[in-house]
C-alpha positions in Angstrom: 0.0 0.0 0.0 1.7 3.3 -1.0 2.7 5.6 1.9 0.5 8.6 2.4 2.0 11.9 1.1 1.9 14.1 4.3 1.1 18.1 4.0 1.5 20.8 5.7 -0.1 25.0 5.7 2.4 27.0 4.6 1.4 30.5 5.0 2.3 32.2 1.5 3.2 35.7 3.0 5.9 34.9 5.6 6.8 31.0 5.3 4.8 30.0 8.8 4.2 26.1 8.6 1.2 24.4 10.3 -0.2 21.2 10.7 -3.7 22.3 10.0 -5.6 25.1 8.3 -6.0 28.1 10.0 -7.7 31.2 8.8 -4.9 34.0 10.2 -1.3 33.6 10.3 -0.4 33.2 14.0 3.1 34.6 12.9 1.8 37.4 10.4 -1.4 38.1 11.4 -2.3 38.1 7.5 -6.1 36.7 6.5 -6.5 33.6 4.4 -2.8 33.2 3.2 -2.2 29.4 4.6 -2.5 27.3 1.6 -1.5 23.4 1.8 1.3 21.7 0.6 2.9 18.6 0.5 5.7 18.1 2.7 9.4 18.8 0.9 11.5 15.7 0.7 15.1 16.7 -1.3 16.8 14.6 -3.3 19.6 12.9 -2.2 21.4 14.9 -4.7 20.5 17.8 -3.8 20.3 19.5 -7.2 22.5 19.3 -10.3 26.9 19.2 -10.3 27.4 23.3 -11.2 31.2 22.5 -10.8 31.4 24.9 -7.5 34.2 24.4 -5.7 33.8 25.5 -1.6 35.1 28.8 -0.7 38.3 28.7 1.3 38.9 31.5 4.0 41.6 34.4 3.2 42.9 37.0 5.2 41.0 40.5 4.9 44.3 42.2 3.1 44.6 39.0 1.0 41.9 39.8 -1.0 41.8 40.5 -4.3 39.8 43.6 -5.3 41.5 45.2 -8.3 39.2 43.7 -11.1 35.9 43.8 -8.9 35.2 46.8 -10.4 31.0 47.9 -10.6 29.7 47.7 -14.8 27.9 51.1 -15.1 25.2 50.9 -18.3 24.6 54.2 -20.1 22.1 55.1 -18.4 22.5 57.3 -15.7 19.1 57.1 -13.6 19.9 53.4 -13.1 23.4 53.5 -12.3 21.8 56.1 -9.5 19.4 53.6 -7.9 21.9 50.9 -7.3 24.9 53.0 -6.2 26.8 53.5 -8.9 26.6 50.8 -10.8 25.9 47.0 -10.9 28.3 45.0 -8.7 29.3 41.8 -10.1 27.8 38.7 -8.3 24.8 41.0 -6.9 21.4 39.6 -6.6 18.5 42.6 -7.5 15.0 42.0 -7.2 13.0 44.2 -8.7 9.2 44.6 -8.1 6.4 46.6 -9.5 2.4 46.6 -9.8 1.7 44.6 -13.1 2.0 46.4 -16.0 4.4 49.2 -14.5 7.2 48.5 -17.1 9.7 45.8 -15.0 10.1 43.5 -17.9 10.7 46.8 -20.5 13.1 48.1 -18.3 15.2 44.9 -18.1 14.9 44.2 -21.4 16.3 47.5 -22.4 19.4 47.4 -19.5 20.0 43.8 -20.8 20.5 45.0 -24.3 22.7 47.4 -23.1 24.8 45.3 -21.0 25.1 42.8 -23.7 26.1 45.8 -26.2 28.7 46.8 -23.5 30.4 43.6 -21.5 29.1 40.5 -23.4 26.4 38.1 -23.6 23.9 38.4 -21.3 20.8 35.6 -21.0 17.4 36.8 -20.6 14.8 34.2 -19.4 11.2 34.4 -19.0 9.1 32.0 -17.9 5.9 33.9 -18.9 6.5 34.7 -22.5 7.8 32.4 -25.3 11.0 33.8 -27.4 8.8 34.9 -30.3 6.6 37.5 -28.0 10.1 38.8 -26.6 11.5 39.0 -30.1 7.9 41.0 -30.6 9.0 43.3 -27.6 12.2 43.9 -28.6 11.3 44.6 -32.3 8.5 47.7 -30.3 11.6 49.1 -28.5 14.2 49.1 -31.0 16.2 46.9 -29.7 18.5 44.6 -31.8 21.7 43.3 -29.8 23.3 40.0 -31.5 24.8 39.3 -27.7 21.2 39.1 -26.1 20.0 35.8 -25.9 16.3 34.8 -24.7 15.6 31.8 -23.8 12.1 30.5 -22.2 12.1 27.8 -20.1 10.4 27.5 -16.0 12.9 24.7 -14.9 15.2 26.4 -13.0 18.1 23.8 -13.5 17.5 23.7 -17.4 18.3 27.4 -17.0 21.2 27.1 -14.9 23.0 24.3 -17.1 22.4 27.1 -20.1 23.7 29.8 -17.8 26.8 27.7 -17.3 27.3 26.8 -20.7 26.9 29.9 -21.9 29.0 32.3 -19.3 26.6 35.0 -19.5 28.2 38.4 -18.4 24.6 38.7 -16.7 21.9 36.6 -16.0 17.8 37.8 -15.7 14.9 36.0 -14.9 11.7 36.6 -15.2 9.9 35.9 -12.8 11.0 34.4 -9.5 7.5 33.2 -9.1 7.2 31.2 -12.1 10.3 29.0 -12.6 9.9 26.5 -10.5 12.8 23.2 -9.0 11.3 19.7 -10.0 13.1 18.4 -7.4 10.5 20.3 -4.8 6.9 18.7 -4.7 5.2 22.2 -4.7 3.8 24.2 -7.4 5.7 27.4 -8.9 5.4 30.5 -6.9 4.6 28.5 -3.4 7.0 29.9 -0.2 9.3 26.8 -1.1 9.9 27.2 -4.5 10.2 30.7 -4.3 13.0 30.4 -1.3 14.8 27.4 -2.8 15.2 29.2 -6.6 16.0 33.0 -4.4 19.1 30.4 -3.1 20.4 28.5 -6.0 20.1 31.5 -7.7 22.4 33.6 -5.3 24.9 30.7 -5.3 24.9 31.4 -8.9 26.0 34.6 -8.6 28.3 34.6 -6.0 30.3 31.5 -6.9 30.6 32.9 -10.7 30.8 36.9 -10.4 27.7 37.2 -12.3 24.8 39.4 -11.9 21.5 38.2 -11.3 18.4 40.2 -12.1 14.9 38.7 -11.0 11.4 39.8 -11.4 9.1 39.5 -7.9 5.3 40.0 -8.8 3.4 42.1 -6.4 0.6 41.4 -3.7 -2.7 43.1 -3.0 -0.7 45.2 -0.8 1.5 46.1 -3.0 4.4 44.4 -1.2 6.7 41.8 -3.3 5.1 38.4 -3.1 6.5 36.3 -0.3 8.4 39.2 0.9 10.2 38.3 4.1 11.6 35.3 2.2 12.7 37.3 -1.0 13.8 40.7 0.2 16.3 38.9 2.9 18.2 36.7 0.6 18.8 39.3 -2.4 21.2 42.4 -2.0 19.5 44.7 -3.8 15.8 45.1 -3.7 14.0 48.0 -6.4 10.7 48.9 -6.6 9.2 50.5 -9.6 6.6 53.0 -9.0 4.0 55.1 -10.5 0.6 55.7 -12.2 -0.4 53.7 -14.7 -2.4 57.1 -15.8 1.0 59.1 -15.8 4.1 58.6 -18.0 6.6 58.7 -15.0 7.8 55.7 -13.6 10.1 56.0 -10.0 12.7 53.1 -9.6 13.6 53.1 -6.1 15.8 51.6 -3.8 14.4 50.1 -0.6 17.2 47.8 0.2 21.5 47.6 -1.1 23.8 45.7 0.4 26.6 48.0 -1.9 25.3 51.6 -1.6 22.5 54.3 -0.3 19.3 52.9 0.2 17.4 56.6 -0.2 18.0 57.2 -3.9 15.2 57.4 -6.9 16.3 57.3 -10.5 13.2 58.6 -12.4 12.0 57.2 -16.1 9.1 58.3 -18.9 7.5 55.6 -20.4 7.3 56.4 -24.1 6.1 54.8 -27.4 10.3 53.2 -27.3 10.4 52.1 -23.9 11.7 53.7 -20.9 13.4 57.0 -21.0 15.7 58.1 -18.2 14.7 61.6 -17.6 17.8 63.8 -16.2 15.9 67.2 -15.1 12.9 65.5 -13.0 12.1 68.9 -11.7 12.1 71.1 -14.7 9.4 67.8 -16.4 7.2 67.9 -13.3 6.8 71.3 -13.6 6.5 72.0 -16.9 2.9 72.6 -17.0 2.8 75.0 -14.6 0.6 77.8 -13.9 0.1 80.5 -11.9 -3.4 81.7 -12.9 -5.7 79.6 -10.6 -5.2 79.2 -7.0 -4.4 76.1 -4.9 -1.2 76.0 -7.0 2.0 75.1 -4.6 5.4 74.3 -5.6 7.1 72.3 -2.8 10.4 71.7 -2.7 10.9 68.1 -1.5 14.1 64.8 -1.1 14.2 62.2 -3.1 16.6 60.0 -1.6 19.4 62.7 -2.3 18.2 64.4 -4.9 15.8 67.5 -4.7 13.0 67.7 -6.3 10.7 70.2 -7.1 6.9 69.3 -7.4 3.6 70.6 -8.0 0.8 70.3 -5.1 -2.7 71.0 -6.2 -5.0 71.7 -3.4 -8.9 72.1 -4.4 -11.7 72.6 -1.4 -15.2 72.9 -2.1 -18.5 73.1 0.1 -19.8 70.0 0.7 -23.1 68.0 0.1 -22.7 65.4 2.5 -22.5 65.4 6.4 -18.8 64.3 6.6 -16.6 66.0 4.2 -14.6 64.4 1.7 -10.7 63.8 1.9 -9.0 63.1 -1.3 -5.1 62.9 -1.4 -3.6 61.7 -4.3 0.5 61.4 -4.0 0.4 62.4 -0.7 0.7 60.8 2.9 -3.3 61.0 4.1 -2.3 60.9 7.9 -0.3 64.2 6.7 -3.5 65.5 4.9 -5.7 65.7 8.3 -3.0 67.0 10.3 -2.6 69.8 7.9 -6.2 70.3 7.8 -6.4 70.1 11.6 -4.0 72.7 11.6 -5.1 75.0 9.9 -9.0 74.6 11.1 -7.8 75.0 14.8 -4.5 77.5 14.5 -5.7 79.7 12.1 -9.9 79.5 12.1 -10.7 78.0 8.4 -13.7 76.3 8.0 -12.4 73.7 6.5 -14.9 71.3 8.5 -17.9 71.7 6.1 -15.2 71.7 3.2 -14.4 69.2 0.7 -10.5 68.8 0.5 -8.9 67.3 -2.3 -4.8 67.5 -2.8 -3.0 65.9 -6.0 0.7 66.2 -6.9 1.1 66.5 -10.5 3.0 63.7 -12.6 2.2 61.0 -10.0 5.1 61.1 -7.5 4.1 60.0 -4.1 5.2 62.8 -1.5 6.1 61.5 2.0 8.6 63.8 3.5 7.4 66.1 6.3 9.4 69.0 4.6 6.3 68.9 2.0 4.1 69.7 4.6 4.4 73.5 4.5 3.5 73.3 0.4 0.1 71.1 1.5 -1.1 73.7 3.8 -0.2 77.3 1.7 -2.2 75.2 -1.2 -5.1 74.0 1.0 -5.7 77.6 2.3 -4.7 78.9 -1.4 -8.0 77.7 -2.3 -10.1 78.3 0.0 -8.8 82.0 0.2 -8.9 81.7 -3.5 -5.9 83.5 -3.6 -2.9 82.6 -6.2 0.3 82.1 -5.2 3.4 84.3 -6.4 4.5 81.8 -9.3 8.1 83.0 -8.7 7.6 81.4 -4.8 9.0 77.7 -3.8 7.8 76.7 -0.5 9.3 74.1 2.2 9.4 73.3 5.8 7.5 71.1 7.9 4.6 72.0 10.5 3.8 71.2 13.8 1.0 70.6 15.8 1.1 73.7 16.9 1.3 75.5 13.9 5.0 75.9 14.3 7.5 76.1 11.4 10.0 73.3 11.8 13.9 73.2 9.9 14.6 71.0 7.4 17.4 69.3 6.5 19.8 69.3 3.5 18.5 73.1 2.3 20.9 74.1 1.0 20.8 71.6 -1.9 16.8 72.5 -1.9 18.1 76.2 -2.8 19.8 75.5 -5.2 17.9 73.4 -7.1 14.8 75.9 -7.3 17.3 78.8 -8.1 18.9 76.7 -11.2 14.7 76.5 -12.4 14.3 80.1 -12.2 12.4 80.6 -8.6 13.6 83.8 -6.8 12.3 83.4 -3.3 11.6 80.9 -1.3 9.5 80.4 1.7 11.2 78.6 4.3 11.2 78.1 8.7 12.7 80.9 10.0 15.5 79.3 12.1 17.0 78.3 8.3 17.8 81.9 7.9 20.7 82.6 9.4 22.0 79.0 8.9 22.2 78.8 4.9 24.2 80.0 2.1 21.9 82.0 -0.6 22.5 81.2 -4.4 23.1 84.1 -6.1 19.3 86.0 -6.9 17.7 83.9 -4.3 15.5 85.7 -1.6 14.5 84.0 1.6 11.6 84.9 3.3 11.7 83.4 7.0 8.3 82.9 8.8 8.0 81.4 12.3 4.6 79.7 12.1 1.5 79.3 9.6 0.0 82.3 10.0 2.9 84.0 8.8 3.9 82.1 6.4 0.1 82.2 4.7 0.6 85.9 5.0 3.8 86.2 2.8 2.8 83.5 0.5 -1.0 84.8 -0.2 -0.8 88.5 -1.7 -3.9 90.4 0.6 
């Protein structure tokens, strides 16, 4: 009588086992994400002969770093996000909501690479070779050293990948290649650990790059994140509205640089395009003729950035007003509108709010706060704002005015764009160097700051 297979609940969000189904993880607290598997039994030989040989320890000045130099690709904005450049044997998982452009960008940086160092193999377990020839053929791109190859068995692509000696390796995605030796299905917590590991031993034995695709859940969080995100180096996200021709790559996690910086793209008709001046495109179609019009100057990782915040508030029809923020922080939203209803008397409690930032970036930093609330009260003043005015600073509870850091780089950027004052906490006065035609004007809480910022 043939032995009966056992199983087990694996939850699919953080790799929690248990022996029976459960409706919330006891680990993660997540809803309905236990799903049952059969119990992994390896093989006794645990995978196919790569021809590794086991690292031997060396003394720290005994190592060799003269040709362990990083491969920087032409193009500048990705170079950025990673810290330089890619380092050879890294591990970068890059995520995005479907359809944000994660397959187009790596297609594009793996012709590139292959143009530049070599061959480099591109696998994709979701799309024959005739669609990525298709894909290619849309973005121009024709590179005799690309090769694509579509396969989901993860040691058929390794066997190619040590044939071939690929100067980089890509695969996407994580979630659908898939070990035969495990018993569960592609994309389980298992398979998606087990082909995370071979896949760094791939690259740290040979020096090669690995570049992997992780699909996105509900949340918005890289599928099987706390499995994924610790065994990788480098972890990306891509960002942005579908509606919007921006696209943010940013950099949550490197094991070789900052972990703060943002390299920003336009999708266009050929692709990706890395766009240089993010600033001077987020603002170019600015206006000053209406009111609720604020441009904030913001940190991107360590680069500043100049954004647009729209601000729109209208008398409501309902009992409870609306809130609307789009790019922004909502917890930052009601404080601002708190604010300003109790510090300064607006009525802002039968008022609808809404708050978009153009071009679709996502604002976060409290240093945006200042530009939220001159916009908020903006419109409901309906008052323009001086279109020569930049606005930072972040705002307290008690309708203080806060310092920022890093504003002298803010300065600078808005004066290079053409802004001659800037509205700023007063304590940054006396604490800054001016670029040459820029004005400060200090204010020490909101009330004076809405009265320099709104003309009477």
């Amino acid at each position: 009588m043939p032995k009966k297979a056992k199983t087990v609940y694996v939850c699919q969000q953080c790799g929690y086992q248990a022996p029976r189904w459960v409706g919330q993880c006891p680990d993660c607290s997540e809803w309905n994400t236990l799903v049952e598997q059969v119990k992994e039994s390896r093989r006794a030989t645990g995978g196919p002969d790569l021809g590794f040989l086991h690292s031997k320890p060396q003394r720290l000045p005994d190592v060799k770093v003269d040709n362990y130099h990083r491969l920087r690709v032409p193009v500048e904005e990705f170079n950025r996000v990673l810290g330089g450049g890619i380092v050879p044997g890294s591990l970068v998982l890059i995520g995005g909501a479907p359809g944000i452009g994660k397959s187009t960008l790596l297609l594009q940086i793996s012709a590139l690479m292959a143009d530049a160092f070599g061959p480099v193999l591109y696998v994709s377990a979701e799309e024959s070779a005739q669609q990525l020839k298709m894909r290619a053929e849309r973005l121009g791109i024709q590179s005799a050293n690309l090769y694509l190859l579509s396969e989901t068995n993860l040691e058929a692509v390794l066997q190619e990948s040590q044939e071939l000696k690929p100067k980089a390796l890509v695969v996407d995605s994580i979630q659908t290649v898939l070990l035969e030796e495990l018993a569960s299905a592609a994309g389980s917590i298992s398979q998606v650990r087990e082909c995370a590991s071979r896949l760094q031993q791939v690259a740290k034995r040979q020096g090669v790059p690995v570049f992997i695709v992780g699909h996105v859940t509900k949340s918005g969080a890289i599928a099987g994140p706390r499995v994924l995100e610790h065994i990788v180096d480098v972890v990306l996200y891509l960002e942005g509205d579908p509606f919007h021709a921006f696209r943010l790559l940013r950099s949550v996690k490197n094991r070789f640089g900052s972990t703060n910086e943002v390299g920003v793209f336009a999708m266009e008709q050929g692709g990706l395009v890395e766009v240089l001046n993010p600033s001077e495109a987020f603002l170019a179609e600015h206006s000053d003729t209406f009111a609720g019009s604020a441009i904030a100057v913001t940190m991107e990782g360590t680069r500043p950035l100049l954004v647009e915040i729209q601000a729109l508030t209208s008398t409501t029809s309902f009992s409870q007003p609306r809130r609307t923020g789009n790019g922004v922080d909502m917890n930052r939203l009601h404080l601002m509108i708190a604010v300003l209803s109790k510090r300064l008397g607006l009525e802002l409690a039968n008022q609808d709010v809404f708050v978009n930032v153009v071009g679709g970036l996502k604002i976060t930093e409290p240093a945006a706060d200042l530009g939220l609330a001159v916009a908020i009260a903006s419109s409901y003043h309906d008052r323009p704002i001086s279109a020569e005015l930049a606005i930072m600073g972040e705002v307290g509870l008690s309708g203080e005015l806060r310092s920022i850091s890093q504003a002298e780089r803010r300065l600078s950027e808005a004066a290079k764009l053409g802004y001659r004052r800037c509205l700023v906490p007063h304590a940054l006065l006396k604490r800054v160097e001016l670029p040459d035609g820029m004005e400060l004007i200090g204010a020490r809480n909101i009330g004076e700051a809405l009265h320099a910022a709104l003309p009477a």
